[in-house]
Jmol script that loads the backbone (N, CA, C; Angstrom):
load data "model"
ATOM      1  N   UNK A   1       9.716   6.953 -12.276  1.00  0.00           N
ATOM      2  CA  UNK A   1       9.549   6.626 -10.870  1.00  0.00           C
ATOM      3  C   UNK A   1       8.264   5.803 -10.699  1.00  0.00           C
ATOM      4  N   UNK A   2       8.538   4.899 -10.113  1.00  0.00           N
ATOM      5  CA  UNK A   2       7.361   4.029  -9.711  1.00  0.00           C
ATOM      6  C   UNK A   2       6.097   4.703  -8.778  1.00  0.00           C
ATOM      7  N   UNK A   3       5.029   4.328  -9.070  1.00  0.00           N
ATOM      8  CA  UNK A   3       4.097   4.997  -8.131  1.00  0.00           C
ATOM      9  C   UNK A   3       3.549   4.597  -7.317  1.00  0.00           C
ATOM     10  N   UNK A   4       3.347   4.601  -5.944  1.00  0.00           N
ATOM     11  CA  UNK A   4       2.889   3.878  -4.596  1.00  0.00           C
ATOM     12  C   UNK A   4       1.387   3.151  -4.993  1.00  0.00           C
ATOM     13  N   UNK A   5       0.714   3.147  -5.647  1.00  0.00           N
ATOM     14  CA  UNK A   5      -0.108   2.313  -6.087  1.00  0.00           C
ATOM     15  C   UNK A   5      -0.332   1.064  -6.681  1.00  0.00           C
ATOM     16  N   UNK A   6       1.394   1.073  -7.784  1.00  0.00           N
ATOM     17  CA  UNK A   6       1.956   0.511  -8.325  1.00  0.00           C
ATOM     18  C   UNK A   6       2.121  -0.854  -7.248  1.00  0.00           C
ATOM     19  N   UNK A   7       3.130   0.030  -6.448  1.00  0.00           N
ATOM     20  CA  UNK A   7       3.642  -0.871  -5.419  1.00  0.00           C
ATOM     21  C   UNK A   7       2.773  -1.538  -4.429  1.00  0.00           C
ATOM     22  N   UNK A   8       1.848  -0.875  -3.735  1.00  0.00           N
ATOM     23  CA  UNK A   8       0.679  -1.905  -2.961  1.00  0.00           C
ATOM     24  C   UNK A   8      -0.031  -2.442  -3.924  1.00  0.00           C
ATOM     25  N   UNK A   9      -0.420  -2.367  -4.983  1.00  0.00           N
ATOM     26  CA  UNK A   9      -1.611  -3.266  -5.318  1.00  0.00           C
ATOM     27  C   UNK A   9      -0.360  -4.695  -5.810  1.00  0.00           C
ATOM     28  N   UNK A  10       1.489  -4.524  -5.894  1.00  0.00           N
ATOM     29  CA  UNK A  10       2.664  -6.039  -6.227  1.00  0.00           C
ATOM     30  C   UNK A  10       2.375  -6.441  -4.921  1.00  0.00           C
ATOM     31  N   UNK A  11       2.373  -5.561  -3.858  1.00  0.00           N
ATOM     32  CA  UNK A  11       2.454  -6.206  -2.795  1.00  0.00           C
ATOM     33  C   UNK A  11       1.575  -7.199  -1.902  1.00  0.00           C
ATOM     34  N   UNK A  12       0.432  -6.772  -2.434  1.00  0.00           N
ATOM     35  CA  UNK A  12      -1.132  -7.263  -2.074  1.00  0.00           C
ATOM     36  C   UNK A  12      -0.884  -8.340  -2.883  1.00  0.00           C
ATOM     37  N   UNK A  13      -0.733  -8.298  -4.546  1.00  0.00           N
ATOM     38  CA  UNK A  13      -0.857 -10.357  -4.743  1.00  0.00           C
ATOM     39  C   UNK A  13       0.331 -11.028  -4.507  1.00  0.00           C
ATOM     40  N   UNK A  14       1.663 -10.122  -4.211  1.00  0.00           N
ATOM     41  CA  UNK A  14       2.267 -11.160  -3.498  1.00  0.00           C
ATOM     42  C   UNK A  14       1.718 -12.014  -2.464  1.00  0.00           C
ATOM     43  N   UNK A  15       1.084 -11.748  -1.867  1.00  0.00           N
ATOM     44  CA  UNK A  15       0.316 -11.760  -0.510  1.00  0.00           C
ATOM     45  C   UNK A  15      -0.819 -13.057  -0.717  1.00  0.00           C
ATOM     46  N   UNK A  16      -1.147 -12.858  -1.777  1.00  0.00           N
ATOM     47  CA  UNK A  16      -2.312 -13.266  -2.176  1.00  0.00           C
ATOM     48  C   UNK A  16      -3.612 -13.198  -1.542  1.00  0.00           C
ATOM     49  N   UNK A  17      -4.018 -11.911  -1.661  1.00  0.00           N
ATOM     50  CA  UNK A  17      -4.894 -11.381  -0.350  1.00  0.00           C
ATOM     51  C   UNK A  17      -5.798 -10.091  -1.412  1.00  0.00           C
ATOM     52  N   UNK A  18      -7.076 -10.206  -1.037  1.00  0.00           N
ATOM     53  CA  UNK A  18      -7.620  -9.277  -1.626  1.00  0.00           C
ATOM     54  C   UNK A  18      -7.636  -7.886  -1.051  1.00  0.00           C
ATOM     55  N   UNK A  19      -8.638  -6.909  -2.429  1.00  0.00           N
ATOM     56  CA  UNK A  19      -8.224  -5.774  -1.263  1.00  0.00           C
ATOM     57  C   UNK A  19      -9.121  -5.446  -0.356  1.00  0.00           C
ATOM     58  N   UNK A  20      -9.953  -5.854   0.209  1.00  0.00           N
ATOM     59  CA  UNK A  20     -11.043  -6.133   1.182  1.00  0.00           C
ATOM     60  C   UNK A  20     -10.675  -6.613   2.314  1.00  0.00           C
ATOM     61  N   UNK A  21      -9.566  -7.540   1.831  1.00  0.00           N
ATOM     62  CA  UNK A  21      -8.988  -8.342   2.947  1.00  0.00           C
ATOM     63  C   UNK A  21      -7.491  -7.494   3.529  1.00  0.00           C
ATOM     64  N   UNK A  22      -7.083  -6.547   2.958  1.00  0.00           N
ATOM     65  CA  UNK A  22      -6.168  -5.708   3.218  1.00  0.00           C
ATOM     66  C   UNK A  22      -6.637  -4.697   3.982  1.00  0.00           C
ATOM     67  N   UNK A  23      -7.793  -3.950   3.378  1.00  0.00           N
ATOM     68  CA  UNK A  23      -8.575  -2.845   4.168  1.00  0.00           C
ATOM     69  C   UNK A  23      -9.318  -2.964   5.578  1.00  0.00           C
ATOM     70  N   UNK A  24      -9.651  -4.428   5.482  1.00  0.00           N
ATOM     71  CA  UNK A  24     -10.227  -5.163   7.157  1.00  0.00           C
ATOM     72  C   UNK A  24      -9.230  -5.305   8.097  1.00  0.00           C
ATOM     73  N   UNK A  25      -7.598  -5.626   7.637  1.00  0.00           N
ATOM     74  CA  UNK A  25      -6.877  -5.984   8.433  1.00  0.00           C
ATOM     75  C   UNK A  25      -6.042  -4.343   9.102  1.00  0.00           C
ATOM     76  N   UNK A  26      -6.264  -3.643   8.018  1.00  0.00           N
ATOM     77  CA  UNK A  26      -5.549  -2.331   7.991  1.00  0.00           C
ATOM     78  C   UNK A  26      -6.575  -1.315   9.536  1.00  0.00           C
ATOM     79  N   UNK A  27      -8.308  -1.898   9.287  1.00  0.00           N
ATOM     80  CA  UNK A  27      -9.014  -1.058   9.817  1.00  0.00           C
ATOM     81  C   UNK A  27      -9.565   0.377   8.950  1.00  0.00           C
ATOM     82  N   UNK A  28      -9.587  -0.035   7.871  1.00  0.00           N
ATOM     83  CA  UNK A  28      -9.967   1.432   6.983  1.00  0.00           C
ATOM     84  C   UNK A  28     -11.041   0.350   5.693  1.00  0.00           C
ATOM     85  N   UNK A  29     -11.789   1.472   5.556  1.00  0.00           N
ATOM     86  CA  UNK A  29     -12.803   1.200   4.643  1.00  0.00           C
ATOM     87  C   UNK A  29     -11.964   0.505   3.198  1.00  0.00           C
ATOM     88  N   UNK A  30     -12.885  -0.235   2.671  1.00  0.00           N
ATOM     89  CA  UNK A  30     -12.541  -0.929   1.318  1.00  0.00           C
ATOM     90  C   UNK A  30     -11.822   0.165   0.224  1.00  0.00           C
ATOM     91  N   UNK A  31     -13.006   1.035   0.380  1.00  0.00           N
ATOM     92  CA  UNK A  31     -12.790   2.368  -1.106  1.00  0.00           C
ATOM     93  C   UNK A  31     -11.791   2.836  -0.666  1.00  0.00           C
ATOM     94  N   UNK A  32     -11.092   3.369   0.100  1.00  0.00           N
ATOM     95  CA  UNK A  32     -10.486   3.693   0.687  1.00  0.00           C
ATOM     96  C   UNK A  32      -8.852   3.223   0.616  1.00  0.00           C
ATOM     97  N   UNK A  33      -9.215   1.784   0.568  1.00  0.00           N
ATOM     98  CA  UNK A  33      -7.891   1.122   0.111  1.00  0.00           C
ATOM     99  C   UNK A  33      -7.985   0.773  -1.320  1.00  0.00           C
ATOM    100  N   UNK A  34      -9.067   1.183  -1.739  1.00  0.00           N
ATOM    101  CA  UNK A  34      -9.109   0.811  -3.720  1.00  0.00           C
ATOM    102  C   UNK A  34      -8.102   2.224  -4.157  1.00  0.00           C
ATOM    103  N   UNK A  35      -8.882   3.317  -3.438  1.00  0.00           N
ATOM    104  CA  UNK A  35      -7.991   4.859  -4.008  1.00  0.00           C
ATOM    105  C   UNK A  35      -6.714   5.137  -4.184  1.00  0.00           C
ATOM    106  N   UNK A  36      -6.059   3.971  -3.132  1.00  0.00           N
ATOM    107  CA  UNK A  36      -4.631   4.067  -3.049  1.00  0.00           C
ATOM    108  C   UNK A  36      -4.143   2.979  -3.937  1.00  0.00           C
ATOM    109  N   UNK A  37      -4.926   2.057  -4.387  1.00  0.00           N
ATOM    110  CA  UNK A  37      -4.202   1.388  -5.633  1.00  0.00           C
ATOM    111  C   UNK A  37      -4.825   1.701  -6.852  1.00  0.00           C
ATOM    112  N   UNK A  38      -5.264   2.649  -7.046  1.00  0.00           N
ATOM    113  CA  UNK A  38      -5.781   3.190  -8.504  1.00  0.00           C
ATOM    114  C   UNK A  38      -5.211   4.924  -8.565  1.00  0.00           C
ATOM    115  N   UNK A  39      -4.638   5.039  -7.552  1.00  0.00           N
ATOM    116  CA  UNK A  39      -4.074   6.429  -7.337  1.00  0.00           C
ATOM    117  C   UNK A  39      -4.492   7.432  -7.796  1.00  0.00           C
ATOM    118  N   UNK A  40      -6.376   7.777  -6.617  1.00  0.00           N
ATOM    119  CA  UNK A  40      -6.976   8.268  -7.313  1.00  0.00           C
ATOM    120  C   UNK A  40      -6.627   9.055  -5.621  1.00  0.00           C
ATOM    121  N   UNK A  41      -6.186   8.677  -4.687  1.00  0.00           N
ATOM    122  CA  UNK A  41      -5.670   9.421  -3.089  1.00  0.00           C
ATOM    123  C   UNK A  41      -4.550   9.281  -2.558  1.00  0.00           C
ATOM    124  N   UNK A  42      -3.677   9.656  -2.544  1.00  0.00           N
ATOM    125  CA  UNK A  42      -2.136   8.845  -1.881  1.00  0.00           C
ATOM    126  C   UNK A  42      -2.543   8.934  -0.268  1.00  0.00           C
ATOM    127  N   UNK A  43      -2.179   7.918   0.485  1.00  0.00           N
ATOM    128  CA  UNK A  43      -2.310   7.652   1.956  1.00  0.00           C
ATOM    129  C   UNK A  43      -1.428   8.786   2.861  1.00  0.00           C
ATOM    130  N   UNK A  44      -1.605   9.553   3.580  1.00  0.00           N
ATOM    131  CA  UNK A  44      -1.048  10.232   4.679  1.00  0.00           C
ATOM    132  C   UNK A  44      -0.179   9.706   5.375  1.00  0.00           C
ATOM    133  N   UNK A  45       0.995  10.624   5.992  1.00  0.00           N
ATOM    134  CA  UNK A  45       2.272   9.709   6.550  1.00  0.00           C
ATOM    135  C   UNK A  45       1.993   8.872   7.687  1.00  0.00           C
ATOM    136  N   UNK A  46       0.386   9.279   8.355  1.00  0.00           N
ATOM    137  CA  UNK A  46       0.517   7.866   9.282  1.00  0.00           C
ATOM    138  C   UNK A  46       0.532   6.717   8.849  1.00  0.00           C
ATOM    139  N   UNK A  47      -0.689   6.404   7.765  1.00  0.00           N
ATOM    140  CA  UNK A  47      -1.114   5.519   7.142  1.00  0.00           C
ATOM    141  C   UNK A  47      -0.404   5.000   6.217  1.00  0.00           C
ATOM    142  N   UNK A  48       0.860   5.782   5.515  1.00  0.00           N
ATOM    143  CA  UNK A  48       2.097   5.084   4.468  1.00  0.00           C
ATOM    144  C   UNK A  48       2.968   4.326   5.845  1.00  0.00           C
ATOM    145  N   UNK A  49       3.119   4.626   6.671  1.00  0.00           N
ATOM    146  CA  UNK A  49       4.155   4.099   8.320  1.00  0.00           C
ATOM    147  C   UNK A  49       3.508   2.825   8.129  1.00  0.00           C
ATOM    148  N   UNK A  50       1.821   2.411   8.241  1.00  0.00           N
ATOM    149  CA  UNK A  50       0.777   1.776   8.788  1.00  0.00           C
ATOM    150  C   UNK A  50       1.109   0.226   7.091  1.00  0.00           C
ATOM    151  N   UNK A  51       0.835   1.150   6.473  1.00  0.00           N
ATOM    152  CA  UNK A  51       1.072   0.439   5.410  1.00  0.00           C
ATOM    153  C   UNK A  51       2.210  -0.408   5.207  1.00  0.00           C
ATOM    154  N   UNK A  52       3.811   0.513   5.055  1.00  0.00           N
ATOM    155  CA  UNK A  52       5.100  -0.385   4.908  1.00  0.00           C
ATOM    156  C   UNK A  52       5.209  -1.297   6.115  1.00  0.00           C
ATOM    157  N   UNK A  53       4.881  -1.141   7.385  1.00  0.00           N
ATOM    158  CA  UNK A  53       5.044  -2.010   8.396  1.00  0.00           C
ATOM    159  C   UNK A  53       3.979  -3.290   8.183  1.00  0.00           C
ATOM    160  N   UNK A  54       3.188  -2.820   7.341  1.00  0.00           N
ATOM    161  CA  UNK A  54       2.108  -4.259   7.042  1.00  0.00           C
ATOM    162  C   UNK A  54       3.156  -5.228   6.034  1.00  0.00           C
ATOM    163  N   UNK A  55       3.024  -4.394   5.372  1.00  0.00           N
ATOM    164  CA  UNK A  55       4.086  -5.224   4.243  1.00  0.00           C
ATOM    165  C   UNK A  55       5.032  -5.559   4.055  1.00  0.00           C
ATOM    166  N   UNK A  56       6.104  -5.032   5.320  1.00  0.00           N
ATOM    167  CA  UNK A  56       7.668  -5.523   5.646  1.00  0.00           C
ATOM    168  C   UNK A  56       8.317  -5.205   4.362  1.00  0.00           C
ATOM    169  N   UNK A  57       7.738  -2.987   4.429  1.00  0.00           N
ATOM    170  CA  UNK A  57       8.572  -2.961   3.484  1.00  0.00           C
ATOM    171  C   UNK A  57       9.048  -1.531   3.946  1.00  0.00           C
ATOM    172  N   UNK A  58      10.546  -0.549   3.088  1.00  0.00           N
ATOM    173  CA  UNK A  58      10.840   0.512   3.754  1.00  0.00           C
ATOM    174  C   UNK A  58       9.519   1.479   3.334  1.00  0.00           C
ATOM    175  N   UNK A  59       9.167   2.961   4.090  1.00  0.00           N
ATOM    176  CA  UNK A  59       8.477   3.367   3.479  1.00  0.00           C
ATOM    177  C   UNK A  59       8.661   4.341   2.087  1.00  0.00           C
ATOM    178  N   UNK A  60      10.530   3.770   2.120  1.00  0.00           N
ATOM    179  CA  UNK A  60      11.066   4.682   0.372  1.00  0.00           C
ATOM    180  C   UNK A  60      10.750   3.617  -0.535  1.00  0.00           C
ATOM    181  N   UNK A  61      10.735   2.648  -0.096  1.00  0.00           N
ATOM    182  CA  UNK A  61       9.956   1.647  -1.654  1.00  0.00           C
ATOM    183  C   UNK A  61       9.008   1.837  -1.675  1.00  0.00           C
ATOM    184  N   UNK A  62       7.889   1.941  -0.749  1.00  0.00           N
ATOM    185  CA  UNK A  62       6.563   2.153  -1.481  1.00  0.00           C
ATOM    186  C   UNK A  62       6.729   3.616  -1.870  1.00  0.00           C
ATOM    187  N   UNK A  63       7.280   4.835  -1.549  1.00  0.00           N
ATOM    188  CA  UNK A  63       7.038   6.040  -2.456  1.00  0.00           C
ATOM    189  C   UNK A  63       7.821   5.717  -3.844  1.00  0.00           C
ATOM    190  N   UNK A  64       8.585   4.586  -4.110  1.00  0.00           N
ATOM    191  CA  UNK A  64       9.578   4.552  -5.489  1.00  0.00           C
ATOM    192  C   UNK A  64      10.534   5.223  -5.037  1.00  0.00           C
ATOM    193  N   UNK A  65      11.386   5.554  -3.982  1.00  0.00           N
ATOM    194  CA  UNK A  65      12.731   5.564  -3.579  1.00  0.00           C
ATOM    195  C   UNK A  65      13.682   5.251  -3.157  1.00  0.00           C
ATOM    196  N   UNK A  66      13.569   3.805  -3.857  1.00  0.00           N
ATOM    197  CA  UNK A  66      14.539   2.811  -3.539  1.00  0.00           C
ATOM    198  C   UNK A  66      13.506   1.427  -4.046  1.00  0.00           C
ATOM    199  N   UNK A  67      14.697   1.098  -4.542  1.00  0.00           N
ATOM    200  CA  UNK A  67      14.331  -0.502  -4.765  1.00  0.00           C
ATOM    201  C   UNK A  67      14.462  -1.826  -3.788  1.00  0.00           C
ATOM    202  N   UNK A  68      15.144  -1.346  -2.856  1.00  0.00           N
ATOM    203  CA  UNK A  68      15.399  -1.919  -1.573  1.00  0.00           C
ATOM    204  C   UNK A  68      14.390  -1.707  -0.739  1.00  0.00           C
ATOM    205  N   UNK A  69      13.586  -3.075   0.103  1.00  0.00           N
ATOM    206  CA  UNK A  69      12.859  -3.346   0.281  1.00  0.00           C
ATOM    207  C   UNK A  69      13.268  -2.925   1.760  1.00  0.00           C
TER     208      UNK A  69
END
end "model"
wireframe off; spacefill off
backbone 0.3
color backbone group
Protein backbone atom coordinates (compact mmCIF):
# COMPACT_ATOMS: atom_id res chain seq x y z
CA UNK A 1 0.00 0.00 0.00
CA UNK A 2 1.20 3.26 -0.89
CA UNK A 3 1.80 5.77 1.84
CA UNK A 4 0.25 9.34 2.00
CA UNK A 5 3.63 10.83 2.05
CA UNK A 6 4.48 8.99 -0.85
CA UNK A 7 1.66 10.57 -2.50
CA UNK A 8 1.96 14.42 -1.50
CA UNK A 9 5.49 14.83 -1.77
CA UNK A 10 4.24 13.03 -6.46
CA UNK A 11 1.89 15.50 -6.03
CA UNK A 12 3.87 18.57 -4.95
CA UNK A 13 6.49 18.09 -8.06
CA UNK A 14 3.85 17.46 -10.20
CA UNK A 15 3.02 20.86 -9.28
CA UNK A 16 6.28 22.00 -9.41
CA UNK A 17 6.04 23.84 -6.23
CA UNK A 18 8.11 23.60 -3.20
CA UNK A 19 7.28 22.56 0.11
CA UNK A 20 7.32 26.00 1.61
CA UNK A 21 5.34 27.00 -1.09
CA UNK A 22 2.68 24.30 -0.30
CA UNK A 23 2.71 24.99 3.49
CA UNK A 24 2.16 29.03 2.80
CA UNK A 25 -0.64 28.30 0.53
CA UNK A 26 -2.12 25.52 2.86
CA UNK A 27 -1.65 28.16 5.98
CA UNK A 28 0.36 25.68 8.20
CA UNK A 29 3.91 25.89 9.17
CA UNK A 30 6.76 24.53 6.79
CA UNK A 31 7.82 21.53 9.38
CA UNK A 32 4.72 20.75 9.53
CA UNK A 33 4.22 20.05 5.93
CA UNK A 34 7.88 18.37 5.79
CA UNK A 35 6.31 15.63 8.58
CA UNK A 36 3.73 14.67 6.29
CA UNK A 37 6.08 13.96 3.46
CA UNK A 38 8.70 12.14 5.42
CA UNK A 39 5.91 10.40 7.41
CA UNK A 40 7.21 11.25 10.48
CA UNK A 41 2.97 12.75 11.34
CA UNK A 42 0.04 11.75 9.17
CA UNK A 43 -2.36 14.96 8.77
CA UNK A 44 -5.84 14.82 10.65
CA UNK A 45 -9.14 14.36 8.73
CA UNK A 46 -9.57 18.06 8.46
CA UNK A 47 -6.35 18.69 7.05
CA UNK A 48 -6.26 15.25 4.65
CA UNK A 49 -10.11 17.06 3.26
CA UNK A 50 -7.73 20.43 3.13
CA UNK A 51 -5.07 18.64 1.39
CA UNK A 52 -6.98 16.34 -1.47
CA UNK A 53 -9.08 19.44 -2.34
CA UNK A 54 -5.66 21.31 -2.89
CA UNK A 55 -4.57 18.75 -5.11
CA UNK A 56 -7.75 17.73 -7.04
CA UNK A 57 -7.40 14.57 -5.64
CA UNK A 58 -9.94 11.80 -3.86
CA UNK A 59 -9.03 11.66 -0.26
CA UNK A 60 -8.70 7.47 -0.92
CA UNK A 61 -5.71 8.20 -3.17
CA UNK A 62 -3.87 10.06 -0.95
CA UNK A 63 -4.48 7.32 1.94
CA UNK A 64 -3.43 4.52 -1.04
CA UNK A 65 -7.06 3.47 -1.58
CA UNK A 66 -7.48 3.72 -4.83
CA UNK A 67 -5.56 4.58 -7.68
CA UNK A 68 -8.20 6.74 -9.00
CA UNK A 69 -7.60 10.12 -8.63
Amino acid sequence: MVKISERLRALRKEKKMRQADVAKLLGIGVRTYQYYESDEHRPDYEMLIVLADFFGVSTDYLLGRSEER
